[in-house]
N, C-alpha and C positions, 0 to 999 in steps of 0.2 A: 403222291397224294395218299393221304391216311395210310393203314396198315401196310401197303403195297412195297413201301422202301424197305421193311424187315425180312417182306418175301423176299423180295430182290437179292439182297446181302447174301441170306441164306442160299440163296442158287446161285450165287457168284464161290460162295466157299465151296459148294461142289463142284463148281466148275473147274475152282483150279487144281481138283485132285482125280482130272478124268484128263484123257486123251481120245479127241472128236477125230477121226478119220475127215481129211480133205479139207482142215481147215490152213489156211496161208500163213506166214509169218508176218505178225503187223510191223508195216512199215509204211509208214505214215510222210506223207511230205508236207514238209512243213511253212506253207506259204503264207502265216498269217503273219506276214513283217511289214513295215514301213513301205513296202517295194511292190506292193500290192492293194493299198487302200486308195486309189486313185481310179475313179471318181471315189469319193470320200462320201461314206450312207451320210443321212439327213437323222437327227436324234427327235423320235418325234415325241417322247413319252421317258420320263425316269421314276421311276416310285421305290419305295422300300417293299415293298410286297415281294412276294413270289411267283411269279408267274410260271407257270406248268406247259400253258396248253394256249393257241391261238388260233385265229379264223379269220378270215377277211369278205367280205359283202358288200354291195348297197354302198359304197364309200365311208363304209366303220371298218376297224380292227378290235375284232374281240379277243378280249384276255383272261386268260380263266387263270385262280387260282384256287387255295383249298377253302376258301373260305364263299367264294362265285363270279360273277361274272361284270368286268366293264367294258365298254368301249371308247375310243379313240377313233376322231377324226382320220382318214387315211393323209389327208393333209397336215395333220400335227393336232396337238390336244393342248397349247400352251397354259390351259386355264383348268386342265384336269380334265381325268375322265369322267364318262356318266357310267353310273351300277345302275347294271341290267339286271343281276340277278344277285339278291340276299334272299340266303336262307333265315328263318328264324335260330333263336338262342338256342331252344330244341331239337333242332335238326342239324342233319348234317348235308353237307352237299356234295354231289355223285361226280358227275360228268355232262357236258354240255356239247351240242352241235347245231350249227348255224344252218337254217329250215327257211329256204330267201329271205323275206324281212323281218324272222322271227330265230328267237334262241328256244330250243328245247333242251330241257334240262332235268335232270333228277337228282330228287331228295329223300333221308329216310330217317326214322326219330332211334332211339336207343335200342327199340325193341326189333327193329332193321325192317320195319315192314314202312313201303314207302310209295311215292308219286314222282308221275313224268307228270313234266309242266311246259307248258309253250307262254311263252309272251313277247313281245312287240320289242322289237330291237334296241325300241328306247326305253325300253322299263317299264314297259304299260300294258295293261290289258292282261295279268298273268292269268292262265288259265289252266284246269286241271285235266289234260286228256287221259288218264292212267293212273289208278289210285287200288291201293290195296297190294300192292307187289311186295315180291318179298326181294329185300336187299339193290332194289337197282342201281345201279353205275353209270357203267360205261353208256353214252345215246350216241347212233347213228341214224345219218334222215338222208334217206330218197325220194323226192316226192313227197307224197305223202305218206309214205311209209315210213313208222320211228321203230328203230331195232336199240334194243334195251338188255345189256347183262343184266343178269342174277346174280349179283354179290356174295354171296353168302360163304364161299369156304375161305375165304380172305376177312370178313368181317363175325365168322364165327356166328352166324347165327341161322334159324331157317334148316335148307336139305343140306347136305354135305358137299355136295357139288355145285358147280354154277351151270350157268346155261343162259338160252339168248329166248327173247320174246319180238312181237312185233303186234304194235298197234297201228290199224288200218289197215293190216291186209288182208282181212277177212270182215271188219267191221268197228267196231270203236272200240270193243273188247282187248285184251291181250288175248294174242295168240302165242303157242310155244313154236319155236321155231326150230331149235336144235337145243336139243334137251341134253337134260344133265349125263343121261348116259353115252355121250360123247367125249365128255372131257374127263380128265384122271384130277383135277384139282380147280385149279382158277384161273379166270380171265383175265391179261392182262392190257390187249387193245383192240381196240374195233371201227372198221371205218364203213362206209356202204357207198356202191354208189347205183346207175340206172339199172343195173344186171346183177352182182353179187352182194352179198356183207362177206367180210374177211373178218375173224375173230383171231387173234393170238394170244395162245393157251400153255396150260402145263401139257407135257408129255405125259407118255406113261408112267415114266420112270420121276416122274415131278422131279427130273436133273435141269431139262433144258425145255424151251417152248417151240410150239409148232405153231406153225398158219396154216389155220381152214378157213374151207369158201362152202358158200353155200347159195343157193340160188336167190334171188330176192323176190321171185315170184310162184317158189313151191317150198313149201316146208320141207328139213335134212331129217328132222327127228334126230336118230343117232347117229347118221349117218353123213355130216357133212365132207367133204371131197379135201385128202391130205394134200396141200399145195408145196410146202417147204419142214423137212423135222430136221430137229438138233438145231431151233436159233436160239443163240444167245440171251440165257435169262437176264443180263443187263438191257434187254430190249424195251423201249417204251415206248407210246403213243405216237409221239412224235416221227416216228422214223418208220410209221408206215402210213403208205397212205393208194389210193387207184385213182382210176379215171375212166371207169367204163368200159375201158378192154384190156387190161393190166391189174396189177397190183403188183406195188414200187416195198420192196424194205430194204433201209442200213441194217448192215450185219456186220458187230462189232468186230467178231473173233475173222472175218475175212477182211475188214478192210475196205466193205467195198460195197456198192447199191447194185442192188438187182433189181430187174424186171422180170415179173412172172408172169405167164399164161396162165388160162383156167385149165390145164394138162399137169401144170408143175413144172414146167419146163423154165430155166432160167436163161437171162442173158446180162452182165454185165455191164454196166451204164458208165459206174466212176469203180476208180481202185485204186489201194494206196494211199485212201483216206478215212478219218476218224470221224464220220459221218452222225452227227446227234439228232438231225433234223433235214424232214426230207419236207417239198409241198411240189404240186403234179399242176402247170398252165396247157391243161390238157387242149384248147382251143392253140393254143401254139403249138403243142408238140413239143415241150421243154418239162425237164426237170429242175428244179432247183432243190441245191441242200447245202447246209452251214456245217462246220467240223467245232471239232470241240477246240482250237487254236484258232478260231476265228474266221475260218474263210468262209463265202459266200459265192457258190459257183452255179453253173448251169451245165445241161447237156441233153441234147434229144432225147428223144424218149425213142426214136427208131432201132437205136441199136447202132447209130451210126457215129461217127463226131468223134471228137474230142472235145471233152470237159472245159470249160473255160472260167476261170477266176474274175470275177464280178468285180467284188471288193472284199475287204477284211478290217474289222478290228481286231481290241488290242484283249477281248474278253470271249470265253467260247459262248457258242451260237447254244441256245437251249429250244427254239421253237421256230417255224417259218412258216408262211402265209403269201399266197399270192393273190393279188386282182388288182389294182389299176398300176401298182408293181408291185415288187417285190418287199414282202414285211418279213421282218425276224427278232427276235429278241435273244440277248444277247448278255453275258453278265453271270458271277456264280451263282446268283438267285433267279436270272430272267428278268430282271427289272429293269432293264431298259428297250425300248422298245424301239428300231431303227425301218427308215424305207431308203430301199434305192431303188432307178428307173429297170424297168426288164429289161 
């Protein structure tokens, strides 16, 4: 999404002229063949678009790309999706996150000062809860608490640094939550759920990105809680995500999904895979994540199990979603949108 892929590259070239202590040798198993697509996903959606980002609710699948937001029936969309959210010609569009039966979303014009928006799952009702911000992004929503990047050292405009706000939780204002002097550059995902927001950010060393946590009912200021350093600047949205008493990230350079505590402490779930795309059926107690060869697998979220292979196509997984099963899209661009049962 906009500027973000140039950062990326750029900290992928440093990467490959550093040596990270304790990372694994990737090796990757390679299950997405013919021998494994059986139950065979259901294609519920194909579009030329790009699709980035997903969510599932309420019996939709929402799809984000750079441009906003639709959704799809979880039973298929044969007649097309509905847009939930277009920005205007002068605006750009941020980031979005599913708020029960509503999408919050942000947008911000040239001059990078911009609005959080809520509206009605089906496109109605948009409404402006946060207006005057400078540079916002990334949304995460608990409740009624919306947690909001600050854009700005990624879109060059505004303070130097990013940092996170939070409207409602202190009153209809933004609030700072964990301020710019916490982070050494920019944001590059954020998820929240009843207890934390998890940001992941530049290091110090703006080589590779960290995840912090911070409370979702007292403000970090600068001081949010280090849970995991040295991840993988190819890391993105997708490949993190909690559930209330966890926070799940794919980590390319090991191979493998982890499970965190609010201590930092890891455990292990999957390994030996090329993991693009993680989503948490925290009511079950499962994980599920797609690899970039296609596979679509599950595994507790206890610490216990072995991983099991779902199904697989024949294109890597870019995004996944779970609720009445399992959603992922799939394809070099994410344009196709597939379900199979949990």
């Amino acid at each position: 999404m906009k500027a973000r892929f140039a950062v990326a590259i750029s900290s992928l070239a440093a990467l490959a002229c550093r040596d990270i202590a304790g990372i694994k040798p990737l090796a990757f198993s390679d299950a997405g063949s013919a021998a494994c697509n059986a139950p065979e996903a259901t294609v519920l959606h194909t579009s030329g678009l790009e699709y980035d980002q997903m969510y599932a609710g309420g019996g939709f699948v929402y799809l984000e790309s750079t441009g906003g937001v639709e959704r799809c029936a979880e039973s298929g969309c044969a007649s097309g999706t509905t847009a939930v959210v277009n920005v205007g010609a002068s605006e750009t569009f941020g980031g979005s996150a599913l708020a029960g039966s509503s999408v919050d979303y942000s947008e911000s014009d040239a001059a990078g000062t911009g609005q959080i928006h809520s509206v009605g799952g089906d496109g109605t009702n948009d409404q402006v809860v946060g207006s005057n911000l400078e540079s916002p992004y990334y949304v995460a929503v608990t409740g009624s608490r919306v947690f909001w990047a600050d854009d700005s050292y990624t879109d060059g405009t505004g303070a130097v640094l990013d940092s996170v706000g939070c409207i409602g939780c202190t009153g209809t204002t933004s609030t700072p939550w964990i301020s710019s002097a916490a982070f050494a550059g920019g944001i590059y995902a954020m998820v929240a759920d009843a207890s934390m927001v998890y940001v992941l950010a530049d290091d110090l060393n703006i080589q590779n990105y960290e995840l912090l946590a911070c409370s979702t009912t007292t403000a970090c200021g600068a001081s949010p809680t280090l849970l995991v350093p040295a991840v993988d600047p190819s890391t993105t949205e997708t490949q993190l995500a909690s559930d209330g008493t966890y926070a799940y990230l794919a980590r390319a350079d090991h191979a493998d999904v982890v499970r965190i505590d609010k201590s930092g402490n890891l455990v292990q779930l999957v390994t030996s895979q090329d993991v693009a795309a993680i989503a948490v059926d925290a009511s079950a107690g499962n994980l599920y994540y797609g690899t970039s060869n296609g596979v679509v697998g599950r595994v507790s979220t206890s610490g216990t199990g072995t991983p099991t292979t779902i199904t697989c196509v024949a294109d890597p997984i870019v995004a996944m979603a779970v609720d009445s099963a399992v959603f992922f899209l799939a394809g070099a661009l994410g344009g196709t949108l597939y379900s199979i049962p949990k």
